[in-house]
N, CA and C of each residue as an Amber inpcrd file, in Angstrom:
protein
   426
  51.7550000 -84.9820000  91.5990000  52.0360000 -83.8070000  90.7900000
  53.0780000 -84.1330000  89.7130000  53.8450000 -85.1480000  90.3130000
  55.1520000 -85.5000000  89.4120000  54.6070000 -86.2960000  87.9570000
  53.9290000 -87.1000000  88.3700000  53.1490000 -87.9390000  86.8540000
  52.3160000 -87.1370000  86.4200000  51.2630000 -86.1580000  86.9680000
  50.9550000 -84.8350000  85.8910000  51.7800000 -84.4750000  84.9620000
  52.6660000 -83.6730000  85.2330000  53.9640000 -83.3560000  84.8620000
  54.3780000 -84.1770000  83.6910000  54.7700000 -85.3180000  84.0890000
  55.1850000 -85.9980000  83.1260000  54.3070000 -86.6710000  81.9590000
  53.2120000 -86.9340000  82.1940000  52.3150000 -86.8470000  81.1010000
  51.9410000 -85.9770000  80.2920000  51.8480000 -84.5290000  80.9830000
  52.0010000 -83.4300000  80.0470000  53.1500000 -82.9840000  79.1880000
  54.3310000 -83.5900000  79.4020000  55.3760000 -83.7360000  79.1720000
  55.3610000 -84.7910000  77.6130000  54.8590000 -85.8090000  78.0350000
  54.8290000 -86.7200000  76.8120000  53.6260000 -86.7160000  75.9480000
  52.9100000 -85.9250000  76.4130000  51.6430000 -85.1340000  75.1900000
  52.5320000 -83.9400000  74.6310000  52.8430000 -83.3250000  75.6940000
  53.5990000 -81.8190000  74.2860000  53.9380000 -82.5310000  73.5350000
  55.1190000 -83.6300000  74.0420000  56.6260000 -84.0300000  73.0380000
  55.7430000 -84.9000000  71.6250000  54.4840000 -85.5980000  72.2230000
  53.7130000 -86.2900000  70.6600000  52.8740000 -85.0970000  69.9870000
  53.0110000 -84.0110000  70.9950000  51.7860000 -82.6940000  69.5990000
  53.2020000 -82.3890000  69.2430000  54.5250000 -81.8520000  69.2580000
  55.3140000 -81.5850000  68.7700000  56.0450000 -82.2330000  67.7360000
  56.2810000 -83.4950000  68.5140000  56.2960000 -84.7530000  67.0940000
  55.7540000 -84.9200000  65.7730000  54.2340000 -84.6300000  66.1620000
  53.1720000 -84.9810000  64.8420000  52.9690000 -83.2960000  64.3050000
  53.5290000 -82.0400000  65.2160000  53.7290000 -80.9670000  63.8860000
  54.7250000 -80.8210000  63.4020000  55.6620000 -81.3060000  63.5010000
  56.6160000 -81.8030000  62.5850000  56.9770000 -82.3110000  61.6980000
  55.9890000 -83.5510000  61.7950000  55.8410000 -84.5240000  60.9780000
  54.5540000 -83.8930000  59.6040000  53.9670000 -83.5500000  60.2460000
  52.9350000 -82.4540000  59.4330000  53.9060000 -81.2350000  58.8610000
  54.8850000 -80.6150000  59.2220000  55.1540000 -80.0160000  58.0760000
  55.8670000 -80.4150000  57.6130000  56.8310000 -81.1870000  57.8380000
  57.5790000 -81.9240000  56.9180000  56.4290000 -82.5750000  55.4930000
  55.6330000 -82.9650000  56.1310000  54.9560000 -83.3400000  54.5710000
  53.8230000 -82.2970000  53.9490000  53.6070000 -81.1410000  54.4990000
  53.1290000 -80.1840000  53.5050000  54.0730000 -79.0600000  53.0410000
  55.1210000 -78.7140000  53.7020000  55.7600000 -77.5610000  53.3870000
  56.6570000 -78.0420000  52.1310000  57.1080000 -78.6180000  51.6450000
  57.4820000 -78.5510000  50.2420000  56.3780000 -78.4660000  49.2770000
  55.0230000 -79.3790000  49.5100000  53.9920000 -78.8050000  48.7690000
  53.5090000 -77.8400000  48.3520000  53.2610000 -77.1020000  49.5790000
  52.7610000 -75.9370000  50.0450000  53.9640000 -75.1270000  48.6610000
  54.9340000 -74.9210000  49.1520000  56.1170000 -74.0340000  48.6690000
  56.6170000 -74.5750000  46.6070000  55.9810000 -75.7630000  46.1530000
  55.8850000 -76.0590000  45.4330000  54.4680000 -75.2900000  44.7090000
  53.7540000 -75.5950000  44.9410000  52.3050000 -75.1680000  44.4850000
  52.4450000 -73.5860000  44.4050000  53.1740000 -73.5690000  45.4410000
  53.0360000 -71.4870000  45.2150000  53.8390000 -71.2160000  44.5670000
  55.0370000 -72.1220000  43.6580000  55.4680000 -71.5600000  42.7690000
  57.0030000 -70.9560000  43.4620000  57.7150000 -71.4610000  44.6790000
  58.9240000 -70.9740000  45.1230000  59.5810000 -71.9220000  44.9720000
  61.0910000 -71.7560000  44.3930000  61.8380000 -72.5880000  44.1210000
  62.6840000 -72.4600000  45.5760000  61.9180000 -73.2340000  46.7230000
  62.7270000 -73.6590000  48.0920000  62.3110000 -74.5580000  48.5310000
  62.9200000 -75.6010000  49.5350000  62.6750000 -76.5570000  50.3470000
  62.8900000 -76.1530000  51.5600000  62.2680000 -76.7210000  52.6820000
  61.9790000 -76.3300000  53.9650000  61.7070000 -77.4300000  55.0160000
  62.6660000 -77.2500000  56.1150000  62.5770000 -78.9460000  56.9880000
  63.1800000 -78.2800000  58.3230000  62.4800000 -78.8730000  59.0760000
  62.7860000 -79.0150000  60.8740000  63.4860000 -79.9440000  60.9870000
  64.8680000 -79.6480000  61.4930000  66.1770000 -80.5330000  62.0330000
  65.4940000 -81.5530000  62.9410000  65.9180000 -82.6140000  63.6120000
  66.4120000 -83.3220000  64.5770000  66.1810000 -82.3490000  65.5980000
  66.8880000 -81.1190000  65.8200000  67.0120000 -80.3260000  67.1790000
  65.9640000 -79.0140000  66.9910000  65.0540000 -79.0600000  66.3540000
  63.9700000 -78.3590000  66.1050000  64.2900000 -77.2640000  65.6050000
  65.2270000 -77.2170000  64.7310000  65.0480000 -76.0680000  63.8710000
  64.8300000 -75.7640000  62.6130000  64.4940000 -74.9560000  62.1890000
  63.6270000 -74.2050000  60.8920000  64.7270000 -74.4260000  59.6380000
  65.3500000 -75.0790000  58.5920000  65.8230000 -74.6720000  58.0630000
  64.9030000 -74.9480000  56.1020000  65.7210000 -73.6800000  55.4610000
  65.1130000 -73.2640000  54.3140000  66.4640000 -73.3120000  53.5380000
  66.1340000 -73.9880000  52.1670000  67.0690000 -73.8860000  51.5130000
  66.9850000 -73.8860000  49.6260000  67.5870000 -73.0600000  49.1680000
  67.0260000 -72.6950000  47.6110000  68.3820000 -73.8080000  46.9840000
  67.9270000 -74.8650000  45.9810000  69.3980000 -75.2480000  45.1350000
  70.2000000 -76.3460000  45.9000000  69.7100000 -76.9170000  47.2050000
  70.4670000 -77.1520000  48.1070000  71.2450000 -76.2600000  49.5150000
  71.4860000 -74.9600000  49.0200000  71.8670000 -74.3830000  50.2720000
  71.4020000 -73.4330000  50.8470000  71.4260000 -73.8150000  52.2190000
  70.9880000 -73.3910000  53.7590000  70.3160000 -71.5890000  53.1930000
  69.4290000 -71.0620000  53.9760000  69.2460000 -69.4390000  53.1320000
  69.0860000 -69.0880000  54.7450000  69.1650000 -67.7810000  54.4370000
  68.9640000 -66.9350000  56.3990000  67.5220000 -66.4510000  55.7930000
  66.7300000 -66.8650000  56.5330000  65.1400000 -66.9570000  56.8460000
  64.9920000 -65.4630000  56.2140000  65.9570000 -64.2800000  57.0890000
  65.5160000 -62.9190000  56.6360000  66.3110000 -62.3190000  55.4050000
  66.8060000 -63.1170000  54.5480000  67.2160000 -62.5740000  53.5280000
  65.5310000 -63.2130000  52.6500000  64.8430000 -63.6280000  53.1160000
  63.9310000 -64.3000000  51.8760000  62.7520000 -62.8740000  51.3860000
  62.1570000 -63.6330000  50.3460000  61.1840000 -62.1660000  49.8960000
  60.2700000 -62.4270000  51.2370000  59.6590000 -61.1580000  51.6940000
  58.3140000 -61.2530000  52.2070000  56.8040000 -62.1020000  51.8590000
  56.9960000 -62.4640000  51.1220000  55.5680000 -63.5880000  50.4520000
  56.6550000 -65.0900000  50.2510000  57.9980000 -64.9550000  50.2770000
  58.7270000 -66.0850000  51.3280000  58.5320000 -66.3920000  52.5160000
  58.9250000 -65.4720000  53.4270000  58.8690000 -65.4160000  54.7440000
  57.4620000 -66.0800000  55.2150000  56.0520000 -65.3380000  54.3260000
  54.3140000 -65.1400000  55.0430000  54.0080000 -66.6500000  54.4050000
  54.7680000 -67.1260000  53.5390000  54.6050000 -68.7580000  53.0980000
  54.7340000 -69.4160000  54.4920000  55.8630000 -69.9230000  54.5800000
  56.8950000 -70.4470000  55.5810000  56.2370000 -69.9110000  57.1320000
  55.8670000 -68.9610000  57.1650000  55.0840000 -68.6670000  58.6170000
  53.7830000 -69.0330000  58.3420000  52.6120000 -69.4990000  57.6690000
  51.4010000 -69.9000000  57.4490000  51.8990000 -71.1150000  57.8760000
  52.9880000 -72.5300000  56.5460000  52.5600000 -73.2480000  57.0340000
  53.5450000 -74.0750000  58.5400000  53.7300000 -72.9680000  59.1340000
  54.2060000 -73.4560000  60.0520000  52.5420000 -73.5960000  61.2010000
  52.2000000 -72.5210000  60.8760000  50.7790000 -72.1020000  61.5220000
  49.5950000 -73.5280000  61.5950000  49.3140000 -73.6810000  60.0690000
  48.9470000 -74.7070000  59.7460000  49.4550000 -75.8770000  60.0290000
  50.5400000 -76.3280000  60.2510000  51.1150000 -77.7550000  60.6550000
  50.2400000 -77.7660000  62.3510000  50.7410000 -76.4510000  63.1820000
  50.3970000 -76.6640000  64.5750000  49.0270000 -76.7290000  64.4060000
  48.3610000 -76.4860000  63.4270000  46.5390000 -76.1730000  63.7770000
  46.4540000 -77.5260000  63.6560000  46.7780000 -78.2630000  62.7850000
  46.3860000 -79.6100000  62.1270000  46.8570000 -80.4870000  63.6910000
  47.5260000 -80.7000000  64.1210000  48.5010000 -81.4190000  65.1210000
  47.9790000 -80.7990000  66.5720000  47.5320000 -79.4470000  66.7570000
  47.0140000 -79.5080000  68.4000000  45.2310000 -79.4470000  68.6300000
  44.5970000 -78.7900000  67.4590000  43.2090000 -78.6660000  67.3010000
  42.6460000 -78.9110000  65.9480000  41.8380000 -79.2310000  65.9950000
  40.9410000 -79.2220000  64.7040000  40.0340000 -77.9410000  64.1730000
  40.0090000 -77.2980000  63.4350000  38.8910000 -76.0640000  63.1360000
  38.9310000 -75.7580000  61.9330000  37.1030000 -75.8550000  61.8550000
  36.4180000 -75.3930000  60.4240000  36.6680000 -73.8340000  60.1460000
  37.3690000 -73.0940000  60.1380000  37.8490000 -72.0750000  60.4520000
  39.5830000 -71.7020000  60.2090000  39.9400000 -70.8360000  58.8550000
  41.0490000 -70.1140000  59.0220000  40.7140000 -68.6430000  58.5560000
  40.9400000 -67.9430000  59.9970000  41.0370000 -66.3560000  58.9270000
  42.3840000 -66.0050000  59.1700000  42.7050000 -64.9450000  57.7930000
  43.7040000 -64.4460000  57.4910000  43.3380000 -62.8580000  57.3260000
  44.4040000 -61.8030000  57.3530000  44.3120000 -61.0640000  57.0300000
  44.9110000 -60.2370000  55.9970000  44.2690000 -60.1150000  54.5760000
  44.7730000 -60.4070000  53.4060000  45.7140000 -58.7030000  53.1890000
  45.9480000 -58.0380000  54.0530000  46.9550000 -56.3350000  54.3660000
  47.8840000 -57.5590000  54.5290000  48.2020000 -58.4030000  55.4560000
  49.4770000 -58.9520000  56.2850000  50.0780000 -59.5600000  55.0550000
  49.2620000 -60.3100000  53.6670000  49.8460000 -60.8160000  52.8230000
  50.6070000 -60.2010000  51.9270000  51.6520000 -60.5510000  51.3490000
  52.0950000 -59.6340000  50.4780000  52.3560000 -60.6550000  49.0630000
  51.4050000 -61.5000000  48.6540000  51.4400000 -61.8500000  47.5620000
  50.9160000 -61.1720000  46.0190000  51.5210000 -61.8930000  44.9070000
  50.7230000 -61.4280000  43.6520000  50.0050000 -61.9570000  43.6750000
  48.4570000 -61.8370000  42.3100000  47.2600000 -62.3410000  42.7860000
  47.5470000 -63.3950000  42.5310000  48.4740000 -64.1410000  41.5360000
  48.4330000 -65.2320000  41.0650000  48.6410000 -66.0510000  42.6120000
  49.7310000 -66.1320000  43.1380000  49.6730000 -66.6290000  44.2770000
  49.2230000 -66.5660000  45.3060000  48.8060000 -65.6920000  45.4300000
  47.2770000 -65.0200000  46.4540000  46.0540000 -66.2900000  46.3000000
  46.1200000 -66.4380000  45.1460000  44.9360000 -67.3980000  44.2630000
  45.0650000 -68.8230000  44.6270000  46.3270000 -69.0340000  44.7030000
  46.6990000 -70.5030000  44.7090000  46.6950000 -71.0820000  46.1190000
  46.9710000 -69.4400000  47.1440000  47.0800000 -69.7840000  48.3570000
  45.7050000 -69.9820000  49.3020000  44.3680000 -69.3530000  48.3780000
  43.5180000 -69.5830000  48.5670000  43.2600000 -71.0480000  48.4460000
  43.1280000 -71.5070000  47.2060000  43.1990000 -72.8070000  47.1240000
  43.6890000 -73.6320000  48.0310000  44.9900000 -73.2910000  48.5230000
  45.8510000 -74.3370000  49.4880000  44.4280000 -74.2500000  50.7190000
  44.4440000 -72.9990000  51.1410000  43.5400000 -72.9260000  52.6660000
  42.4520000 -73.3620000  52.5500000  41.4200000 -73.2930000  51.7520000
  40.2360000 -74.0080000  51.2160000  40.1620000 -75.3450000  51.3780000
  41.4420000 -76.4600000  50.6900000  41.6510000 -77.5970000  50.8980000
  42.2250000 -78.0070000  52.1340000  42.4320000 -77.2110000  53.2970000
  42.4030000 -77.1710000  54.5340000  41.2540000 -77.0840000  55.5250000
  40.2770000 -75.9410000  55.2440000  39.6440000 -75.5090000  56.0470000
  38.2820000 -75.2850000  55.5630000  37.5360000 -75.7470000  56.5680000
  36.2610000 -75.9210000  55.4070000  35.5620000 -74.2280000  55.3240000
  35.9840000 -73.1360000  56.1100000  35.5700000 -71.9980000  55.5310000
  37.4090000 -71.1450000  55.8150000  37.3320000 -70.4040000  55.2980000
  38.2650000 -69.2020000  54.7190000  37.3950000 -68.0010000  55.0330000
  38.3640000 -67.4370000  55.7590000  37.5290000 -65.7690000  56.1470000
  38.7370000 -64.8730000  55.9690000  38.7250000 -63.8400000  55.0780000
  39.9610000 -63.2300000  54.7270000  39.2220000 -61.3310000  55.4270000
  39.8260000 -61.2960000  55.8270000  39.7000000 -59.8360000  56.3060000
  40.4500000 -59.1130000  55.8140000  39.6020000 -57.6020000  55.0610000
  40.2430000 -56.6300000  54.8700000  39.9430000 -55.1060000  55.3210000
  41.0910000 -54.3480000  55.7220000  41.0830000 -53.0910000  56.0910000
  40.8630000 -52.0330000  55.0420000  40.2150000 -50.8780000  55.3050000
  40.1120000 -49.9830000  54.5300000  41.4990000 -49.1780000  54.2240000
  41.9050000 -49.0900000  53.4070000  43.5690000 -48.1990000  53.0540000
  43.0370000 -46.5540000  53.5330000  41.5860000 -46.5920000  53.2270000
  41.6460000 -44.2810000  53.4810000  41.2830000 -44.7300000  54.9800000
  41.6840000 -45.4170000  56.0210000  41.3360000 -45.5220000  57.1610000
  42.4410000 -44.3400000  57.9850000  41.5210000 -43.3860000  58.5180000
  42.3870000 -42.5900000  59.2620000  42.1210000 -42.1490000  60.6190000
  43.5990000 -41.9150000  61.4870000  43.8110000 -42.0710000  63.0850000
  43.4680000 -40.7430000  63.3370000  42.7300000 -40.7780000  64.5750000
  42.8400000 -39.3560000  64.7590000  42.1960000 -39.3310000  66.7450000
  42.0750000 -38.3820000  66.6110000  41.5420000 -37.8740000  68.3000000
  40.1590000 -38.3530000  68.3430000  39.5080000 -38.9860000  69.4290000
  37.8090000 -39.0910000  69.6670000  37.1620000 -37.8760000  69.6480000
  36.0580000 -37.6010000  69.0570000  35.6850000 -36.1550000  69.6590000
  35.1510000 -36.1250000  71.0710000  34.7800000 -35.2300000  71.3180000
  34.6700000 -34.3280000  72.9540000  33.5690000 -35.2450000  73.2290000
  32.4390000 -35.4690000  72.6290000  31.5060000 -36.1980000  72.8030000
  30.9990000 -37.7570000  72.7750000  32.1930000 -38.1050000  72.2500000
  32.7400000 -39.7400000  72.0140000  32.1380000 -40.7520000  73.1390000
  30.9620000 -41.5230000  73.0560000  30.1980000 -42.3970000  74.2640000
  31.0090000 -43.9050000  73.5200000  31.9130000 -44.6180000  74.4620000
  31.8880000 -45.6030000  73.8410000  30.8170000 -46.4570000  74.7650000
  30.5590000 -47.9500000  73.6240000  29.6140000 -48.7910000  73.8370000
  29.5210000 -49.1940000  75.2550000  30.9460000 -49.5080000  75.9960000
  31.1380000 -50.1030000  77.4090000  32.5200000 -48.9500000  77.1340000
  32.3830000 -48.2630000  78.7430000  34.3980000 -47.6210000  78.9280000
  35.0720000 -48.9150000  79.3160000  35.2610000 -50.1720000  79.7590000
  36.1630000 -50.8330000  79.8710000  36.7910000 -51.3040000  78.3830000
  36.2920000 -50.5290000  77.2520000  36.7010000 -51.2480000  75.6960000
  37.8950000 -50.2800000  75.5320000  37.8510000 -49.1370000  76.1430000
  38.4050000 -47.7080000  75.0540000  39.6770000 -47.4000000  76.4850000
């Protein structure tokens, strides 16, 4: 049980290694191409740091289409480094880019993934009560 253990141990520590190493070499790209003047690097002790000019920034002072950068390609480093898939969907409500960078970020995922599936919600989508007569498909869904 003990060398289980420890082999699973030294597979995390090389998928963790090599997404690291993976974002270290796309996330300035990434953050270049979209047009943000920041750099972005995982310490030695695994942490996240972002920095505009040279200095250090607090993650939640950044814009929101900062932040949804920086959380993609963190996303993307682990996809690349634990699985392989022809396959990224996004859900383009969660984004909060302009189109210009909306555009570019397409581009980035495209040259990632050999399909792009962007999902979108209807905005007049509205909550309300089931009616009285409401059959769903299976009751274990509802």
């Amino acid at each position: 049980m003990s060398e289980q253990i420890d082999k699973y141990t030294v597979d995390f520590m090389k998928r963790l290694r090599s997404a690291k190493e993976e974002f270290m070499r796309i996330s300035n790209f990434i953050l270049k191409e979209m047009e943000f003047n920041l750099n972005a690097e995982i310490t030695d002790d695994n942490k996240l740091v972002v920095k505009r000019n040279g200095a250090d920034l607090d993650i939640k002072k950044l814009s929101s289409s900062e932040r949804t950068t920086i959380a993609l390609i963190l996303i993307i480093s682990a996809l690349k480094s634990y699985f392989q898939t022809p396959y990224f969907v996004i859900d383009e409500s969660a984004m909060t880019f302009d189109q210009k960078r909306y555009e570019k970020l397409l581009k980035v995922l495209t040259g990632i993934s050999k399909y792009v599936i962007v999902t979108r919600s209807s905005e007049k989508l509205m909550l309300g009560r089931r009616p009285r007569n409401f059959e769903p498909l299976h009751k274990n869904f509802i």
